[in-house]
Biopython code that builds the backbone (N, CA, C, O; Angstrom):
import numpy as np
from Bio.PDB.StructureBuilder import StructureBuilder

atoms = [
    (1, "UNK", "N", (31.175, 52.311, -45.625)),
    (1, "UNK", "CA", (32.607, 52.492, -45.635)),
    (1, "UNK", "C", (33.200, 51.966, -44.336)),
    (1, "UNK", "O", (32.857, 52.336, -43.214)),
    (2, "UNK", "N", (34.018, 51.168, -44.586)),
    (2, "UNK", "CA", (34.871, 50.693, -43.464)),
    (2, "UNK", "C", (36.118, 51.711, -42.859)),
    (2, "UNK", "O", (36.773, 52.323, -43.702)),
    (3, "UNK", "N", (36.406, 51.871, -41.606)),
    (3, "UNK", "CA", (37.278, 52.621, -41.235)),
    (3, "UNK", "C", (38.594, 51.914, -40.834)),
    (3, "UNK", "O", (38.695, 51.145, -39.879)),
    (4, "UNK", "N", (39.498, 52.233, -41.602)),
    (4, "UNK", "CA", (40.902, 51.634, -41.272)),
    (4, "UNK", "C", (41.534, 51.992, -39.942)),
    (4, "UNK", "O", (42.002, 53.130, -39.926)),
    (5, "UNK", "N", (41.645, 51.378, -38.955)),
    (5, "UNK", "CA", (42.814, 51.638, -37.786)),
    (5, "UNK", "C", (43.717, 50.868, -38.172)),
    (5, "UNK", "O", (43.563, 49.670, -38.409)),
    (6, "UNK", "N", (45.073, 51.702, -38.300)),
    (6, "UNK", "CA", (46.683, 51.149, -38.194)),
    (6, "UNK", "C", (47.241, 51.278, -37.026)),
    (6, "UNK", "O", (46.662, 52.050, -36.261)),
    (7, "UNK", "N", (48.185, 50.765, -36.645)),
    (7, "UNK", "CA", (48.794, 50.711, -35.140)),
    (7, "UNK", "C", (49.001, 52.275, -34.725)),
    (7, "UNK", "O", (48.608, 52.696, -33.637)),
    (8, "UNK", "N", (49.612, 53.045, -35.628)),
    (8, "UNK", "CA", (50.160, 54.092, -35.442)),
    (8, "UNK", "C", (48.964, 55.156, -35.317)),
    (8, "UNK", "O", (49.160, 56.353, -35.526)),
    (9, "UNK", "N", (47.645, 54.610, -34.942)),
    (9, "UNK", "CA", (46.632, 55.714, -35.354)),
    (9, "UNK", "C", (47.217, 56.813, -33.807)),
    (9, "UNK", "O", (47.894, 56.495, -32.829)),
    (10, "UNK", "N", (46.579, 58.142, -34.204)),
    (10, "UNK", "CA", (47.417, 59.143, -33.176)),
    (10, "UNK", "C", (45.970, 59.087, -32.649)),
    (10, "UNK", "O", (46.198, 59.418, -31.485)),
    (11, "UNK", "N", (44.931, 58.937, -32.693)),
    (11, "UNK", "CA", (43.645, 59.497, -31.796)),
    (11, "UNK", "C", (43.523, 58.458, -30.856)),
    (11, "UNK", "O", (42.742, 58.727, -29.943)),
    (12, "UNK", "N", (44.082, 57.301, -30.801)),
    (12, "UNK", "CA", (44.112, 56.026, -30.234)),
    (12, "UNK", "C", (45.431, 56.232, -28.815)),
    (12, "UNK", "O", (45.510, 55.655, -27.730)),
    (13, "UNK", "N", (46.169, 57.127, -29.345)),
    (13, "UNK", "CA", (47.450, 57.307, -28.410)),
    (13, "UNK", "C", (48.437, 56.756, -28.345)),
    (13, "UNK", "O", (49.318, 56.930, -27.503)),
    (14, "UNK", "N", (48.424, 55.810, -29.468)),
    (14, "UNK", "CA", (49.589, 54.589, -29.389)),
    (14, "UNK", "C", (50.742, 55.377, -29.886)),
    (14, "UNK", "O", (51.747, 55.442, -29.178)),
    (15, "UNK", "N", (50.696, 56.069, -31.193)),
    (15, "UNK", "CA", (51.529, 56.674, -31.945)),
    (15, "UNK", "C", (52.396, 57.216, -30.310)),
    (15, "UNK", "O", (53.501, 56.735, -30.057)),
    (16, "UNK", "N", (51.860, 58.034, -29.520)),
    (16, "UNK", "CA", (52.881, 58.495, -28.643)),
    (16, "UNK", "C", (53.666, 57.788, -27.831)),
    (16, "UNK", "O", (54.803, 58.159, -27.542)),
    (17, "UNK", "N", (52.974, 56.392, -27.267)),
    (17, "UNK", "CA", (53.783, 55.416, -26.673)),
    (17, "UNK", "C", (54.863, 54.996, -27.683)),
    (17, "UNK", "O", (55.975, 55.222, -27.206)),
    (18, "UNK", "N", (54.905, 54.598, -28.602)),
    (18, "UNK", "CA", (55.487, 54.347, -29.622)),
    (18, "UNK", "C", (56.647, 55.070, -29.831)),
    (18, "UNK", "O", (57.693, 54.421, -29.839)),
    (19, "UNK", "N", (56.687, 55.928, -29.953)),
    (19, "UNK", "CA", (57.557, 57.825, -29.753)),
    (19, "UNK", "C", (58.203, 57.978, -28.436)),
    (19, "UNK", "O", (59.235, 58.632, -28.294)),
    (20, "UNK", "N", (57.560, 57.338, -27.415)),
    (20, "UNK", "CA", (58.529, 57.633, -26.185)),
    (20, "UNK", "C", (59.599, 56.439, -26.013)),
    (20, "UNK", "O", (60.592, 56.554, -25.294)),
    (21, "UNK", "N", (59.369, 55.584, -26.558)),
    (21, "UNK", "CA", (59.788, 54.129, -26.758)),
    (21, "UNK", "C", (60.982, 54.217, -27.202)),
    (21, "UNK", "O", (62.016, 53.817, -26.668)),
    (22, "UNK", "N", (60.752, 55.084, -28.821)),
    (22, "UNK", "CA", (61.904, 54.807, -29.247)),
    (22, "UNK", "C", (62.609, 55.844, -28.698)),
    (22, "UNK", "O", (63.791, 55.584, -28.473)),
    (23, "UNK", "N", (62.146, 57.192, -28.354)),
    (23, "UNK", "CA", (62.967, 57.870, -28.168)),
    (23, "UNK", "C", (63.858, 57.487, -26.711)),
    (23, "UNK", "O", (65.050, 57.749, -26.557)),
    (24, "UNK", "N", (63.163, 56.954, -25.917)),
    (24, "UNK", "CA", (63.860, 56.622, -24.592)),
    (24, "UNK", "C", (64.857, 55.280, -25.108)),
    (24, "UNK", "O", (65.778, 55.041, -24.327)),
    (25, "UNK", "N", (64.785, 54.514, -26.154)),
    (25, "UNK", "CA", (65.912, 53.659, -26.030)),
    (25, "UNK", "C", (66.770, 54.519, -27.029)),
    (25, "UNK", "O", (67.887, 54.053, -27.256)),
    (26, "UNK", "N", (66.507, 55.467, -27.542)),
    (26, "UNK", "CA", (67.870, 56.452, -28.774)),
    (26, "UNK", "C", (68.671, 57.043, -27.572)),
    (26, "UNK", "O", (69.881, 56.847, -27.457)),
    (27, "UNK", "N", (67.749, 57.968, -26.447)),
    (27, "UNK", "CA", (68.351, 58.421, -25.279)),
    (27, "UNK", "C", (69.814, 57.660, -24.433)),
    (27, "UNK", "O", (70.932, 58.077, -24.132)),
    (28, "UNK", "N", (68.973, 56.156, -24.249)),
    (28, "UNK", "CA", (69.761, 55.367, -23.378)),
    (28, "UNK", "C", (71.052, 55.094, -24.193)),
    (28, "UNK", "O", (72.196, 55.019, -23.744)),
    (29, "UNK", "N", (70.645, 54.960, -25.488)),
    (29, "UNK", "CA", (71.823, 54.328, -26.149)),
    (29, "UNK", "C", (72.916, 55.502, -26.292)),
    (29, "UNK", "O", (74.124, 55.281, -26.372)),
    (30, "UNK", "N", (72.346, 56.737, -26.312)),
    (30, "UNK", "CA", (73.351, 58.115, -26.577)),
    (30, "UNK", "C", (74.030, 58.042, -25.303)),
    (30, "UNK", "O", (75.161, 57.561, -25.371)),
    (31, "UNK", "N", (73.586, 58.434, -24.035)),
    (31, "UNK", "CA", (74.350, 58.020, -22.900)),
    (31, "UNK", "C", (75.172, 57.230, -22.423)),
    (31, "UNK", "O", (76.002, 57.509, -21.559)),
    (32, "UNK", "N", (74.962, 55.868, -23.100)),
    (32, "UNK", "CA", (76.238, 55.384, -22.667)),
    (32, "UNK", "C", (77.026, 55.645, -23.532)),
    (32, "UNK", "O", (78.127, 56.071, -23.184)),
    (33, "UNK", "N", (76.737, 55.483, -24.881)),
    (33, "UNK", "CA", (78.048, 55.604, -25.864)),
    (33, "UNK", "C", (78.322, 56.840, -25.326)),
    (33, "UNK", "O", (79.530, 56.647, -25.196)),
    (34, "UNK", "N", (78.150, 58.023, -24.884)),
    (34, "UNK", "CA", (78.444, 59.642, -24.922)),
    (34, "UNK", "C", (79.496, 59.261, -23.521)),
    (34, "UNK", "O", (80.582, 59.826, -23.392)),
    (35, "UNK", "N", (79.008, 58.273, -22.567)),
    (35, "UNK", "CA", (79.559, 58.099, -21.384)),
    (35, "UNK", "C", (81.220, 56.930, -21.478)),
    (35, "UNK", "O", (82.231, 57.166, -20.817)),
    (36, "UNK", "N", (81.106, 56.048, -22.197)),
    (36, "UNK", "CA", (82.087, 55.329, -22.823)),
    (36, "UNK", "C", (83.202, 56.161, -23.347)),
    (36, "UNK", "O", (84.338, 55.995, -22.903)),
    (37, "UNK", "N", (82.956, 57.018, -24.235)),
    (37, "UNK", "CA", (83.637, 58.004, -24.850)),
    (37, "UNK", "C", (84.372, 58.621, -24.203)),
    (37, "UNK", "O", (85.603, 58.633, -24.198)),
    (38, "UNK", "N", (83.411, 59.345, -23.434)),
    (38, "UNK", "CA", (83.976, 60.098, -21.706)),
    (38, "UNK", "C", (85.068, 59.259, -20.732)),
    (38, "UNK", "O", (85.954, 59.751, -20.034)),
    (39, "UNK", "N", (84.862, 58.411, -20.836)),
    (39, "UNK", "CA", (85.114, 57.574, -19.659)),
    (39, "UNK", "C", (87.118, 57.106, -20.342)),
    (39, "UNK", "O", (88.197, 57.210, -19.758)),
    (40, "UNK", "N", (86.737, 56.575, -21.868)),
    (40, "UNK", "CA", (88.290, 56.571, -22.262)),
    (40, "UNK", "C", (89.111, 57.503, -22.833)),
    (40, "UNK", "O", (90.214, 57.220, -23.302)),
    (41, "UNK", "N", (88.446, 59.033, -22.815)),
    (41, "UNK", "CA", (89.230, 60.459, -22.792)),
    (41, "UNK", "C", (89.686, 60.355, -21.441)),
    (41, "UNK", "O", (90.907, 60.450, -21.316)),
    (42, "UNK", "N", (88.918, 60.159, -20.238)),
    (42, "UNK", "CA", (89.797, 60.077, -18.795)),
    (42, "UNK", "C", (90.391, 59.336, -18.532)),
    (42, "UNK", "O", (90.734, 59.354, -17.350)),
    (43, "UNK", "N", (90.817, 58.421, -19.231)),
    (43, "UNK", "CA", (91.884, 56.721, -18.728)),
    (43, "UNK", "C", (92.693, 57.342, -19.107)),
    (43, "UNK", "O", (93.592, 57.681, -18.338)),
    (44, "UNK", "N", (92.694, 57.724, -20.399)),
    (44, "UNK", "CA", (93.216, 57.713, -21.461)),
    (44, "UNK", "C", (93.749, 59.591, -21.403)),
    (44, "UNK", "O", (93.870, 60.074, -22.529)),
    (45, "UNK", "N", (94.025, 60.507, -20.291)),
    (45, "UNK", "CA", (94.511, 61.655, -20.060)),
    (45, "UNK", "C", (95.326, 62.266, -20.318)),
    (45, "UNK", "O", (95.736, 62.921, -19.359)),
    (46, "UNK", "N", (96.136, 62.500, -21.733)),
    (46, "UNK", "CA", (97.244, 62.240, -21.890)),
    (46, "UNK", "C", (97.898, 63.854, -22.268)),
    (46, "UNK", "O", (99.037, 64.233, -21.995)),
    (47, "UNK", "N", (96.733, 64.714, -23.025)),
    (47, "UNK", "CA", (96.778, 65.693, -23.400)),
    (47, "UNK", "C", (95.615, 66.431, -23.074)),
    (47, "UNK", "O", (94.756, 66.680, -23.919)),
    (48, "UNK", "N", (95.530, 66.849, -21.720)),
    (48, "UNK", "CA", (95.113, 67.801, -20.822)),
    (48, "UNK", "C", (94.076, 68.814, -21.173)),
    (48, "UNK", "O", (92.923, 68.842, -20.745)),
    (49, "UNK", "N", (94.803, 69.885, -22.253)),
    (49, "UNK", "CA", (94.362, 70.974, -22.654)),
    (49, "UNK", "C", (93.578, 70.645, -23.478)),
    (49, "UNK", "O", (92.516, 71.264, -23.416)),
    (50, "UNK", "N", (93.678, 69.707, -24.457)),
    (50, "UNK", "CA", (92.842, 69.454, -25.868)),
    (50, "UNK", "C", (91.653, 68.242, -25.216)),
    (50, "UNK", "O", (90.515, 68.249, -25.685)),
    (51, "UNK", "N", (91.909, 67.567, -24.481)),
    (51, "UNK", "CA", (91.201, 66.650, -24.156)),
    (51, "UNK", "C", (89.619, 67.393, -23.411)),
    (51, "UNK", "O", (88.457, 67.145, -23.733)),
    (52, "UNK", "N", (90.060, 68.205, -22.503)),
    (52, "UNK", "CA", (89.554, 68.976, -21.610)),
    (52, "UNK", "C", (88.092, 69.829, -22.921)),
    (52, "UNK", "O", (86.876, 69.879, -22.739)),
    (53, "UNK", "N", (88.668, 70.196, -23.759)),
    (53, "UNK", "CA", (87.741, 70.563, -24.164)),
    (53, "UNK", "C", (86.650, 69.285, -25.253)),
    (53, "UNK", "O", (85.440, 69.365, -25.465)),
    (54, "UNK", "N", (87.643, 68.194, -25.763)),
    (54, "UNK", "CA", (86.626, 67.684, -26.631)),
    (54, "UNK", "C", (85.525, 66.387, -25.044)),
    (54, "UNK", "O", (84.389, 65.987, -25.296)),
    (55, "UNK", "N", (86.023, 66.137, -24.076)),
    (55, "UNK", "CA", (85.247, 65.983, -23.369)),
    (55, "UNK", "C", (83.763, 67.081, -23.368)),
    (55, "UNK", "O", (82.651, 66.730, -23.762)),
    (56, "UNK", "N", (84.022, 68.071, -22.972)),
    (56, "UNK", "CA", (82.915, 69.393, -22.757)),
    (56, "UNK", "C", (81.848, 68.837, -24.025)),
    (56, "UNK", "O", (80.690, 68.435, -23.918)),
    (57, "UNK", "N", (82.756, 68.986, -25.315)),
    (57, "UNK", "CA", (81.720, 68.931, -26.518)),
    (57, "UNK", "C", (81.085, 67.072, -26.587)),
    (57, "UNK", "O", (80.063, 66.773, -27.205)),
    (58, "UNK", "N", (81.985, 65.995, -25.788)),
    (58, "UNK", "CA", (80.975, 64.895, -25.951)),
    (58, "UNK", "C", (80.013, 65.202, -24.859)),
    (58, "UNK", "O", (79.194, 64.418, -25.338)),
    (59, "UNK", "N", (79.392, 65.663, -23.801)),
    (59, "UNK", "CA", (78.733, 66.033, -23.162)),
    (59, "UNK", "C", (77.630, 66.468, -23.865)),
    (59, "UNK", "O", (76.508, 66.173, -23.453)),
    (60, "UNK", "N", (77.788, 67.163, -24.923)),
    (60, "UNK", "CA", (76.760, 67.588, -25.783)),
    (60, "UNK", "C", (75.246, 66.888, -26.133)),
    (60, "UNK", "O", (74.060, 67.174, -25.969)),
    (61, "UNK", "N", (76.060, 65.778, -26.724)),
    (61, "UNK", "CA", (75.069, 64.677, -27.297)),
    (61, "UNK", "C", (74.042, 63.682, -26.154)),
    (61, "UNK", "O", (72.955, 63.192, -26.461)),
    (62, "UNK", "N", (74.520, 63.595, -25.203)),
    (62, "UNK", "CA", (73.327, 63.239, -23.723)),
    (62, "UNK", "C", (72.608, 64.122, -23.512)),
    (62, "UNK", "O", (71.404, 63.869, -23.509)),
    (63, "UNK", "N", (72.985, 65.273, -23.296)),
    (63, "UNK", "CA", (72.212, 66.558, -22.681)),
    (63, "UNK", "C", (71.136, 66.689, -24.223)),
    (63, "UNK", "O", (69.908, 66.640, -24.157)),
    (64, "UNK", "N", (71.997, 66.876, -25.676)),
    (64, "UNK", "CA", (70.554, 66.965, -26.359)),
    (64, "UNK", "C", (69.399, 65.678, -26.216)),
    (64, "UNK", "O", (68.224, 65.889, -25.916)),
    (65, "UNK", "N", (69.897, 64.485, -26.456)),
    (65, "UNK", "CA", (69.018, 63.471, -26.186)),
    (65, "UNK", "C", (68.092, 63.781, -25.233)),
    (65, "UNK", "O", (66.887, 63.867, -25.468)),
    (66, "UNK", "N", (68.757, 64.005, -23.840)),
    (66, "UNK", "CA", (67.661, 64.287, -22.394)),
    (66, "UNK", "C", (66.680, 64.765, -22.943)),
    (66, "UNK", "O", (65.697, 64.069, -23.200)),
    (67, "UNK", "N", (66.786, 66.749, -23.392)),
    (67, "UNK", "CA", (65.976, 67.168, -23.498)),
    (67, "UNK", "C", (65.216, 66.991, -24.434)),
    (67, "UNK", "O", (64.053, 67.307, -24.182)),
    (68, "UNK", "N", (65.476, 66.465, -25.795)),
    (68, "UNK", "CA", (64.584, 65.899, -26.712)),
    (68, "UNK", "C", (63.849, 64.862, -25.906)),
    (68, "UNK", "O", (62.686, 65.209, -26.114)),
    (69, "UNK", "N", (63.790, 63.872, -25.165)),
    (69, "UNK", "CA", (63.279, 63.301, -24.591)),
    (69, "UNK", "C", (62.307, 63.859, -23.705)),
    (69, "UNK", "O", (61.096, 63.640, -23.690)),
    (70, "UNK", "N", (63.079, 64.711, -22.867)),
    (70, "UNK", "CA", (62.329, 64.771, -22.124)),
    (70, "UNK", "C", (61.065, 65.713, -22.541)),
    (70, "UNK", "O", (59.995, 65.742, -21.932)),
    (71, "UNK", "N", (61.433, 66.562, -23.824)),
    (71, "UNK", "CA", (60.402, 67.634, -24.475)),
    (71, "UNK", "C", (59.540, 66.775, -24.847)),
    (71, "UNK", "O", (58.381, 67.161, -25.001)),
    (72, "UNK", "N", (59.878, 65.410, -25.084)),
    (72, "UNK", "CA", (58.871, 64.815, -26.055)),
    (72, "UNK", "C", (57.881, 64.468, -24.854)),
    (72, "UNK", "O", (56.670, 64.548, -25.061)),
    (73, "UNK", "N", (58.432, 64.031, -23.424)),
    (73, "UNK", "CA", (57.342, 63.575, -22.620)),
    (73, "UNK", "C", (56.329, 64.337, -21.754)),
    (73, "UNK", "O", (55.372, 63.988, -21.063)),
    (74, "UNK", "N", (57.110, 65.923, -22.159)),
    (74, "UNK", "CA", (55.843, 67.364, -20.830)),
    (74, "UNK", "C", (56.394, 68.246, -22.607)),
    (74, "UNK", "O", (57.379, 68.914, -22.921)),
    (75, "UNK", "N", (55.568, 67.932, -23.118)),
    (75, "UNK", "CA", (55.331, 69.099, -24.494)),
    (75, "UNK", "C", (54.761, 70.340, -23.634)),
    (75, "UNK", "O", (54.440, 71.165, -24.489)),
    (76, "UNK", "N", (54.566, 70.710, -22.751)),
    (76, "UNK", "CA", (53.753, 71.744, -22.289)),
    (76, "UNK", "C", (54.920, 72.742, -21.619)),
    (76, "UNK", "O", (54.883, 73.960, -21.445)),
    (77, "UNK", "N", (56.015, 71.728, -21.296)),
    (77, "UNK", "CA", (57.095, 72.417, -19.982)),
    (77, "UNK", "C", (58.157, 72.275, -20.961)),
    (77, "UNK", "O", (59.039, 73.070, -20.634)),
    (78, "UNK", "N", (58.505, 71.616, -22.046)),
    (78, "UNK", "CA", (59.706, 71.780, -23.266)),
    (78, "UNK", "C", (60.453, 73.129, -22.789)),
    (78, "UNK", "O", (61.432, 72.967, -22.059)),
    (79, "UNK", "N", (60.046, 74.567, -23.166)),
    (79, "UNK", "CA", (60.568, 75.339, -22.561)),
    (79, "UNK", "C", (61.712, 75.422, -21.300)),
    (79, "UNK", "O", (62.812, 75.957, -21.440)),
    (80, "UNK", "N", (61.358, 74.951, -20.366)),
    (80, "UNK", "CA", (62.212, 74.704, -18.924)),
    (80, "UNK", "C", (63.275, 73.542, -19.450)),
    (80, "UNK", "O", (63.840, 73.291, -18.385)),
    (81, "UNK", "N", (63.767, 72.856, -20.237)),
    (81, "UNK", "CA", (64.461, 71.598, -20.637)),
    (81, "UNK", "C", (65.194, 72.746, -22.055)),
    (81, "UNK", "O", (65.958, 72.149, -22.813)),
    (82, "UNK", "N", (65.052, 73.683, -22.243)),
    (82, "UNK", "CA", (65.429, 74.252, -23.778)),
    (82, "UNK", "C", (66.663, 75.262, -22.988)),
    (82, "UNK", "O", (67.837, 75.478, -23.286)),
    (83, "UNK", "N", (66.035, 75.613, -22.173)),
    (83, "UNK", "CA", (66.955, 77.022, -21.654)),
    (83, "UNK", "C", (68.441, 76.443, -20.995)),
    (83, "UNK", "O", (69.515, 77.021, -21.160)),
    (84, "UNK", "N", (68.283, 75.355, -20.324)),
    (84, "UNK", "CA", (69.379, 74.923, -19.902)),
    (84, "UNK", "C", (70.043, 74.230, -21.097)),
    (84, "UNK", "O", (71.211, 74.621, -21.103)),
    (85, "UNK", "N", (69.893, 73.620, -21.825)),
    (85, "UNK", "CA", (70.104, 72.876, -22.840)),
    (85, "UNK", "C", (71.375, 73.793, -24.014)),
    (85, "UNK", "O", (72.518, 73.531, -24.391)),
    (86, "UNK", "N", (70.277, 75.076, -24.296)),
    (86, "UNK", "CA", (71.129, 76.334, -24.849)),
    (86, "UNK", "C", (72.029, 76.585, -24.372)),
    (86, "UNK", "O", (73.112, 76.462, -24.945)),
    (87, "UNK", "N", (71.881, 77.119, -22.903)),
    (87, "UNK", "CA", (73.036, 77.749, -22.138)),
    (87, "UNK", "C", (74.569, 76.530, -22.052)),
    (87, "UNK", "O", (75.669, 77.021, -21.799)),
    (88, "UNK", "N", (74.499, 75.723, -22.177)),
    (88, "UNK", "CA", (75.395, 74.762, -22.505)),
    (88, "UNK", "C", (76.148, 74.630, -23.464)),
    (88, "UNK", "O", (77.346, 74.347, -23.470)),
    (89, "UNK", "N", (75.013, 74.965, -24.830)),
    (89, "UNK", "CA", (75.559, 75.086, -26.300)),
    (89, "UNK", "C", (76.339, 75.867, -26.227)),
    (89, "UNK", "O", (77.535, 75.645, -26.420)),
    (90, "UNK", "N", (75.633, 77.471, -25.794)),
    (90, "UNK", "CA", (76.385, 78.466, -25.922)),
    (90, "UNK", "C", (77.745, 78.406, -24.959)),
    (90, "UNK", "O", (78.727, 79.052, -25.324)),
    (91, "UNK", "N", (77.790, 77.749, -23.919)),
    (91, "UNK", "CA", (79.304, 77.958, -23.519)),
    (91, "UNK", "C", (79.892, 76.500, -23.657)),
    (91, "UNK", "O", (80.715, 76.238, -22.780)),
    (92, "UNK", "N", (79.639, 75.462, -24.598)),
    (92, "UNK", "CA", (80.966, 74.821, -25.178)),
    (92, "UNK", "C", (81.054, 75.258, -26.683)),
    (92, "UNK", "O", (81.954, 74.769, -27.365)),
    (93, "UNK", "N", (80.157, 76.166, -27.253)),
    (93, "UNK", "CA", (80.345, 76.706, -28.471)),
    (93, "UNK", "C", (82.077, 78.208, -27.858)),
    (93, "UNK", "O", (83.152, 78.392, -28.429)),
    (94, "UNK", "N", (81.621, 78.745, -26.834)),
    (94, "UNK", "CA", (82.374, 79.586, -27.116)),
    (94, "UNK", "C", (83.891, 79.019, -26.407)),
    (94, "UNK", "O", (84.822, 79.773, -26.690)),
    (95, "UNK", "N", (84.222, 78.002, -25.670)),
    (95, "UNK", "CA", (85.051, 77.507, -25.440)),
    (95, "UNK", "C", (85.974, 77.029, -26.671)),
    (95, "UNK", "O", (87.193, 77.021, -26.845)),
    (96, "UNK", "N", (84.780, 76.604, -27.511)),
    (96, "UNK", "CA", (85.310, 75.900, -28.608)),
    (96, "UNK", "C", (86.335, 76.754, -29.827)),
    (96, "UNK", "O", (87.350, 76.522, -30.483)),
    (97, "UNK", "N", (85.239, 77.975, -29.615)),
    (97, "UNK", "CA", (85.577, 78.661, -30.558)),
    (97, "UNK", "C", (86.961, 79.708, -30.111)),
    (97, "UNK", "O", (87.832, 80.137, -30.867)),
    (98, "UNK", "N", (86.847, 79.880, -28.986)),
    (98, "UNK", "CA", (88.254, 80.617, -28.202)),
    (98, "UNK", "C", (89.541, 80.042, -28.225)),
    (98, "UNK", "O", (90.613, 80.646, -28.256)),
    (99, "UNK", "N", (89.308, 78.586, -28.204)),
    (99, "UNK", "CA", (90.279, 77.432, -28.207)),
    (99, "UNK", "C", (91.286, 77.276, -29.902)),
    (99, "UNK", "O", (92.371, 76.730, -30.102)),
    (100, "UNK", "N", (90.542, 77.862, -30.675)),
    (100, "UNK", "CA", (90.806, 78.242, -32.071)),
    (100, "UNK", "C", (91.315, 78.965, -32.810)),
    (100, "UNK", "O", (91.835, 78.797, -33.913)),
    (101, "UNK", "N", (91.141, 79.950, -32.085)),
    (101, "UNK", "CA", (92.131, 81.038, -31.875)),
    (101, "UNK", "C", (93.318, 81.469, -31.736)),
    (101, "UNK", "O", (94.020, 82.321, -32.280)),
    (102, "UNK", "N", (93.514, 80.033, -30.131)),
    (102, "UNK", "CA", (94.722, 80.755, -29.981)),
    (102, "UNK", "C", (96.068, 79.879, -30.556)),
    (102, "UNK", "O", (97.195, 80.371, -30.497)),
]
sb = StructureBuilder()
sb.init_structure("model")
sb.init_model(0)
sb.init_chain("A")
sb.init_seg("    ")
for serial, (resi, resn, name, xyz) in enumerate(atoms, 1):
    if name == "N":
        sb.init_residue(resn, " ", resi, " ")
    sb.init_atom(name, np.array(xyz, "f"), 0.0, 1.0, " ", f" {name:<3s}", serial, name[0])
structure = sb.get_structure()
């Protein structure tokens, strides 16, 4: 019997290079677009109060990328990259949700 290796074999290690690859160019690409975004809510300042918060929530989408990233590269330390990550959620979730209210 012949044994098949495909690129993606995981005992070989490639599969993970492969995985950091893409995930580090999904990362890069979230950052700038997340930063672009950012950047013409502040040119672009026009409405203060409302702006102020959907800035907070594009912030979102870098910070998850990071830590998906960065979980993907210390699987061991994921934890330390989760807690800050949350604590973020949870206070542009409740900004968000206060803002709704009133």
């Amino acid at each position: 019997m012949v044994k098949s290796v495909s690129y993606f074999d995981v005992e070989s290690g490639k599969a993970h290079v492969v995985a950091w690859i893409a995930a580090g160019v999904a990362t890069l690409l979230t950052c700038v677009l997340s930063s672009i975004q950012v950047a013409f809510h502040l040119r672009n300042y026009h409405l203060p109060r409302r702006q102020r918060y959907v800035i907070r929530i594009l912030w979102m989408a870098p910070i998850y990328a990071l830590d998906s990233f960065l979980s993907l590269l210390f699987i061991e330390r994921s934890i330390y990259f989760d807690v800050p990550r949350d604590c973020y959620e949870s206070y542009v979730t409740y900004f968000f949700l206060s803002r709704r209210k009133r």
